[in-house]
N, C-alpha and C positions, 0 to 999 in steps of 0.2 A: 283149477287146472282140468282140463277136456281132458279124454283120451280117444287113443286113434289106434286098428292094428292093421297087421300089413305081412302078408306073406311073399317071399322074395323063395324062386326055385330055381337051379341054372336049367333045366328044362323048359322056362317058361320063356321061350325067346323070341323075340321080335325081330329081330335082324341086327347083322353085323355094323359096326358105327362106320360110317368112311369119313376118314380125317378132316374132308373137305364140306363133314356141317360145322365148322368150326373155321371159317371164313370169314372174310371182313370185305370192304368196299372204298373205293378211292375215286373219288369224282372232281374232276376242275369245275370247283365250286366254294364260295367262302374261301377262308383259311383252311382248307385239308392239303392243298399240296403246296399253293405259295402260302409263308407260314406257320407251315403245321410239318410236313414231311423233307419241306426244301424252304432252307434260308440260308445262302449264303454268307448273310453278314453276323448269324449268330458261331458266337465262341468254342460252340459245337460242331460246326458245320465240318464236312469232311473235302477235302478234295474237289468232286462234285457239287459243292453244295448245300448235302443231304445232311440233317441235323443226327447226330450221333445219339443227341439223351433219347429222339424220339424212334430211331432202330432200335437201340437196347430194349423198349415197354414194348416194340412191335415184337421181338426175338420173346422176350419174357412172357406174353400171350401166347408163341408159337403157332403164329397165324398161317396156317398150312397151301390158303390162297387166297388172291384177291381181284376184287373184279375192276375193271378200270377200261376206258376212263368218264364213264359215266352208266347211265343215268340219264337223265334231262340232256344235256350236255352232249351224250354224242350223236344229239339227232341232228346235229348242225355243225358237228366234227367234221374239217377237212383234214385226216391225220397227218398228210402232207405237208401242212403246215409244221407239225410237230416233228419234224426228224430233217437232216443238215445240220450246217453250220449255225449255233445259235445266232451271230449277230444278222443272218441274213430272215431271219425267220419273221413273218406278218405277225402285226397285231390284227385282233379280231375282236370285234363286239358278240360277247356270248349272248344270244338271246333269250336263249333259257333260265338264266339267271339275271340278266341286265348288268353284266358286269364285263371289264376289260379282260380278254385272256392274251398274255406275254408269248405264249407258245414257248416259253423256255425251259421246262419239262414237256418232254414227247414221248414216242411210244420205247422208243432206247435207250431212254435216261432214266424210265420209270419198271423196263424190263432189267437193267442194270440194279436198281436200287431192290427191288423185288429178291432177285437173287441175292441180296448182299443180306435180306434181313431172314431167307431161310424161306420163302414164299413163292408157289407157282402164279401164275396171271391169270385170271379168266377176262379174254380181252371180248371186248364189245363192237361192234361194228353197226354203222349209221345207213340206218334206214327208211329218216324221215326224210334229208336233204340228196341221199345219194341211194344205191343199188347195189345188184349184183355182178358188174365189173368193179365197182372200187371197193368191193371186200374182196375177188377173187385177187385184183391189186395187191392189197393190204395183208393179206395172207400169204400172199409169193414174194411178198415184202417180208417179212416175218419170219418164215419157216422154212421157204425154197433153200437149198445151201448151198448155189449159186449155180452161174450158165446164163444168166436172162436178165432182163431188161430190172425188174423190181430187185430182184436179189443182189445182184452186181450192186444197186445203188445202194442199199444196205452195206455192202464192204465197202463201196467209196467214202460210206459216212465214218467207219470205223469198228463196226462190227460183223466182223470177218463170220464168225459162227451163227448160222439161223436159232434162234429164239426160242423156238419149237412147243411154242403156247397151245398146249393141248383142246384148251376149252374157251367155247366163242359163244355170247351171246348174240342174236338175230334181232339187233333193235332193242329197245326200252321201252315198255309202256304205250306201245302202238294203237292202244282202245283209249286214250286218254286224251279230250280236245285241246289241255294244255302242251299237250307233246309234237313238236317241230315237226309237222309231217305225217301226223296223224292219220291213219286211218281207218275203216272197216277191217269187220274179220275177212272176208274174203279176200281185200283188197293186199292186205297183211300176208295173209296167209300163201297169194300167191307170192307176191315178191320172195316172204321168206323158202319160200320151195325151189324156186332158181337158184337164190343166191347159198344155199345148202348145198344143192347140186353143185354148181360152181368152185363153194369153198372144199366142198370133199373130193372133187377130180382133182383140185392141187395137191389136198394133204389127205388119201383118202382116215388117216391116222387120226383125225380128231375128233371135237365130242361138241356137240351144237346145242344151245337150250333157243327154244321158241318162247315168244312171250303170252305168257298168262293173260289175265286180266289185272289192271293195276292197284287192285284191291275187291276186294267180295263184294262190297257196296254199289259197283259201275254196272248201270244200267244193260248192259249187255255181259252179266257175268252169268260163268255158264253156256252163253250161245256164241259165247265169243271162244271159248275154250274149244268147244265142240266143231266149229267151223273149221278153228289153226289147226284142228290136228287133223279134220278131213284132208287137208291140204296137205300137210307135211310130218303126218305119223310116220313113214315110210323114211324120211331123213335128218329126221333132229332127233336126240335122246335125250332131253329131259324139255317140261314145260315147268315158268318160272312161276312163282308165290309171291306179293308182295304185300306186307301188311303194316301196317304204324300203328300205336294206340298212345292216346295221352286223359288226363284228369284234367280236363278245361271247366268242369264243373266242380271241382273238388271235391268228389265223392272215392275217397279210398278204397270203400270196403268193395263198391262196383267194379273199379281199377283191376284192382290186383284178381279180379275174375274174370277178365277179357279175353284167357288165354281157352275160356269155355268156346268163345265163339274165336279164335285159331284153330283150335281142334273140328270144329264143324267147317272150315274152310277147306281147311287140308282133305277132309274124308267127300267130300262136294266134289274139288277136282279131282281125286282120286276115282270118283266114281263116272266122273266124263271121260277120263283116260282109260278105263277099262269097258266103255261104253264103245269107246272107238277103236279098242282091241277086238271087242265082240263083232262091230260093225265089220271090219275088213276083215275078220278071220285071221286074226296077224299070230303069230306065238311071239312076239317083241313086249314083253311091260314098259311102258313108258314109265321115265320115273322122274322125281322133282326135286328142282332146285329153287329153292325158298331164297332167291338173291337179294333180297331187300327185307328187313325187320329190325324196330328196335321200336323205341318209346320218342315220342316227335311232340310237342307242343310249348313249350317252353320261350321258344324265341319266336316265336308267331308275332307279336306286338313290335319288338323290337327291329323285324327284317320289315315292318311297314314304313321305317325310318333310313332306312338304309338310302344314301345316295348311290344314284343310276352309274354305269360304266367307269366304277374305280377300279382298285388292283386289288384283287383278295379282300373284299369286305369279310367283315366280322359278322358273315351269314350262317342261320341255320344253327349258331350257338348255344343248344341246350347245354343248363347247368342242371345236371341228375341228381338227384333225391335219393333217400334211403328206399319210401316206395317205387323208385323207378326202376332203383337195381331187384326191387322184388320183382316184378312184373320180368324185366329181363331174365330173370331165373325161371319162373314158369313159362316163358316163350323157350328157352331152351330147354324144356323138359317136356316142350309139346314136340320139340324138335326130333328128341329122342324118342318118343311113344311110337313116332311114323318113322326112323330109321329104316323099317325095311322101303320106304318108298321115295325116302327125303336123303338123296347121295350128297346136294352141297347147301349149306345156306350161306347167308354174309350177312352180318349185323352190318348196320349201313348208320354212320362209317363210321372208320377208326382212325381217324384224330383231326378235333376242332369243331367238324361237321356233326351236328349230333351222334358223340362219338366215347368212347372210353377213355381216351388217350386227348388231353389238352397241351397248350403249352400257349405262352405269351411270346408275345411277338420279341425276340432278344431277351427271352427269360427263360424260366423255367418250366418242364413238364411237367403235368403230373394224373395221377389217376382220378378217375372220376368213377364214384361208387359202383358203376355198372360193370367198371373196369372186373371187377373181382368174380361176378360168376362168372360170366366170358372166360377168365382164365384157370377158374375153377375146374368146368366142365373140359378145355381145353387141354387143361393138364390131364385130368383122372378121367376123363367119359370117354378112354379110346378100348375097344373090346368087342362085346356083343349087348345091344339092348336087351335089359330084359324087362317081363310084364311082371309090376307087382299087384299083386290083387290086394286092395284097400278098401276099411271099412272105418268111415271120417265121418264125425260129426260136422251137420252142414248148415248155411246161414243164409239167409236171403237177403236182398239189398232192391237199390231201386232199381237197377236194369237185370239182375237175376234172381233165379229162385234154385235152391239145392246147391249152394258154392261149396263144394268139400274144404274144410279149413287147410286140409294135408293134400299138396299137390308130391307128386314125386318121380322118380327115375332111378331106374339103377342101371350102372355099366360092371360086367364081369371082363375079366381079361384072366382067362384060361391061364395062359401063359405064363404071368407073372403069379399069378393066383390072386388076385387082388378082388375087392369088389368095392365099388363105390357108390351109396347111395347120397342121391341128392332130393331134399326134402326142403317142402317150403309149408312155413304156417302161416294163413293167410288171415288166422283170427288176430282183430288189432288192440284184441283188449287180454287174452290170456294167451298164458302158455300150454302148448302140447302134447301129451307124456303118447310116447307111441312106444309101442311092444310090437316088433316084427321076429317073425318065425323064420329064420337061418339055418335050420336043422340041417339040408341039403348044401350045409357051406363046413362040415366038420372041420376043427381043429385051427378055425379062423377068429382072429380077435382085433379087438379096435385098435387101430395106427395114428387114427387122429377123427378127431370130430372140430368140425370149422363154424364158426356162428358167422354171418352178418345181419348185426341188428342195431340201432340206433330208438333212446327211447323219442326220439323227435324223427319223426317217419317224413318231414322238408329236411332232414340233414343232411348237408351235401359236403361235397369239397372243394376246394376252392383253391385257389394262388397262393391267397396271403393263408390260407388254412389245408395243407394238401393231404394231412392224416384224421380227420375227424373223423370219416366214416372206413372204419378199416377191419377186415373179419379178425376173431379172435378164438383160442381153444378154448372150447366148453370143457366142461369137467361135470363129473356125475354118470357119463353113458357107463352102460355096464353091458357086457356080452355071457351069458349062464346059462349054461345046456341048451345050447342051440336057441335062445331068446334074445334077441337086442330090445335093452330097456336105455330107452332116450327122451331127453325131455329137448322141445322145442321153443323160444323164447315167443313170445308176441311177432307175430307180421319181422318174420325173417327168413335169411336163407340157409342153409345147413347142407354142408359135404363132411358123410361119415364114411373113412375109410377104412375096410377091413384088408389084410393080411391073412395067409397062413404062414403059423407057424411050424 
């Protein structure tokens, strides 16, 4: 057994958590909305539709928001299609996907469903096919609360009350050749400054994200950053983050280090954003919303098999691993280090789509190993970040060198008096004894220590198998004059919660 130490001070703080890094993603794509969040002909299905088992995993997560309706997808959204009378509504060939879309979820049946499972909207608006009249549209669609042309048709549809979806995204992925409408930073960067102008004279009340780069690796990352916000630092408040990692080589021990190079992501645009605060002499921080992340590679072979313009293919179906739910724990732990400058993310997505939350077409739902920190964190990481200072024994691999085996995070919540640390051991052959210094937490003791660990790091969960990989109480932590003595199993994830008593 290694060991690892680790000081934890409520002085030592990072910034406050806002609820909305604990976000999810809902795209007309695959089974995530027909199939996955909406089947009318399962046993479950509600009034609406909307399947019941998979509200209850979405409420049990307590997914604070979500972003919709794409991604890919709404660069070639006419949402007009999505709202009326469903029988009268077009089909359309999504071309993002190559698949049919029924147009029988839209933006009021999916702002209804939203509200029923406990969840705001961060709604998206299409930038590659359309502009800034049909989002100033689509937002006097939405939020106006009537008088006018967009709103009135809103109550004629049946929703008398505007919507009033605080947070918009400017387009998807506008630096990407595969994205409907792709363009240049500049190019980007103007449209998205009209159509911000635009959406904020209707609602001056809401919150705008600009898009990022579509991952650290695009050729124009970084000049791409620096250009959107020449253009529209002045009226968007956050730029987007989007990043994916998978094991296509099957090298674990590199895996589950990936979260080294998020961390250098995240502090890269942070440093463009304060670049371009310096530039205009602004006093506004621009801050980030990391709308896209999770672990992606899994169904890569199988979507090359997928037939063209069906209805809800079986796309984009990662089945998660025990390493995958690791990797998703250190991405949320990267999430929490940059709280003071990370207001929302969205693990992308949450259900069917490489997602947490599965379920068979007229069967059943059920979790999938990733499922568990997601709700981990969700549950316990609401408070103030704080920094713990750690000294980890470290390993090299083929694409790193210095991996700290003990990744971690801690959330305090004052309030409640609670503190929750969340720790991951990323060594795949021993376990961790860590001794963290709590001195400055007097008269606080352990409420629970959670393991997830699997000795088979492919163990997943499945249909016909939906508990195999499930967290369990560890037993042995000890809390003795101000010392947490903890032991960490092999390449797992670990939430120890403390209390005052």
């Amino acid at each position: 057994m290694t060991k690892a130490e680790m000081i934890l001070d409520k002085e030592y703080v990072i910034g406050t958590v806002d609820p909305r890094l604990y976000g999810s993603f809902i795209e007309h794509v695959g089974r995530a909305v027909y199939g996955g969040i909406y089947e009318p002909s399962h046993q479950e299905a509600n009034e609406q539709g909307f399947r019941k088992d998979v509200m209850a995993l979405v409420q049990e997560l307590g997914v604070p928001i979500i972003r919709y309706p794409g991604g890919n997808f709404v660069s070639g959204y006419e949402w007009e299609d999505g709202v009326g009378p469903v029988a009268a509504r077009k089909r359309r060939l999504d071309l993002a996907w190559g698949a049919l879309e029924t147009n029988e979820v839209g933006t009021n049946e999916f702002a209804a469903w939203a509200q029923n499972v406990g969840a705001e909207v961060m709604m998206a608006v299409n930038l590659g096919t359309r502009g800034p009249a049909d989002a100033r549209n689509l937002i006097e669609y939405c939020n106006h609360p009537g008088g006018t042309y967009w709103s009135d048709l809103r109550k004629s549809h049946g929703y008398e009350a505007p919507h009033k979806f605080k947070t918009w995204c400017l387009g998807n992925e506008m630096d990407g050749p595969w994205q409907i409408g792709h363009k240049t930073a500049d190019e980007y960067g103007r449209t998205a400054l009209e159509t911000a102008k635009l959406m904020k004279w209707v609602d001056p009340s809401i919150e705008l994200v600009a898009c990022g780069s579509s991952m650290r690796d695009m050729p124009t990352f970084g000049e791409w950053e620096a250009t959107v916000l020449d253009h529209t630092y002045d009226q968007v408040d956050y730029l987007s983050l989007h990043t994916y990692y998978g094991n296509r080589k099957d090298d674990t021990a590199s895996f589950v280090a990936k979260t080294l190079e998020m961390d250098d992501y995240i502090h890269s645009v942070i440093a463009v954003c304060d670049y371009m605060k310096a530039k205009k002499r602004s006093k506004k921080q621009m801050m980030l919303s990391f709308d896209e992340w999770n672990v992606w590679y899994h169904s890569a072979a199988a979507d090359q098999q997928l037939e063209r313009w069906t209805i809800a293919p079986p796309q984009i179906e990662d089945i998660y691993t025990l390493e995958d739910a690791i990797v998703v724990g250190c991405m949320i732990i990267s999430l929490l280090k940059h709280a003071d400058r990370i207001r929302m993310a969205c693990i992308a997505q949450l259900v069917n789509v490489i997602a947490p939350i599965m379920t068979a077409n007229n069967g059943i739902a059920w979790r999938q190993t990733i499922f568990y920190p997601y709700l981990h964190a969700s549950m316990y990481g609401r408070g103030v970040s704080l920094k713990p200072i750690i000294r980890s024994p470290k390993y090299d691999c083929k694409q790193f060198t210095d991996v700290p085996c003990l990744e971690s995070a801690a959330v305090y919540d004052e309030e409640s008096e609670q503190l929750t640390i969340f720790a991951v051991n990323r060594d795949l052959t021993e376990a961790l004894d860590v001794e963290a210094d709590l001195r400055q937490f007097a008269g606080y003791q352990i409420a629970e220590h959670l393991v997830l660990t699997n000795p088979d790091p492919k163990a997943r969960n499945t249909a016909s198998d939906p508990l195999n990989v499930t967290p369990h109480a560890a037993s042995g932590s000890e809390l003795r004059d101000g010392r947490l003595h903890i032991s960490l199993p092999k390449l797992s994830w670990n939430v120890i919660r403390l209390k005052k008593i």
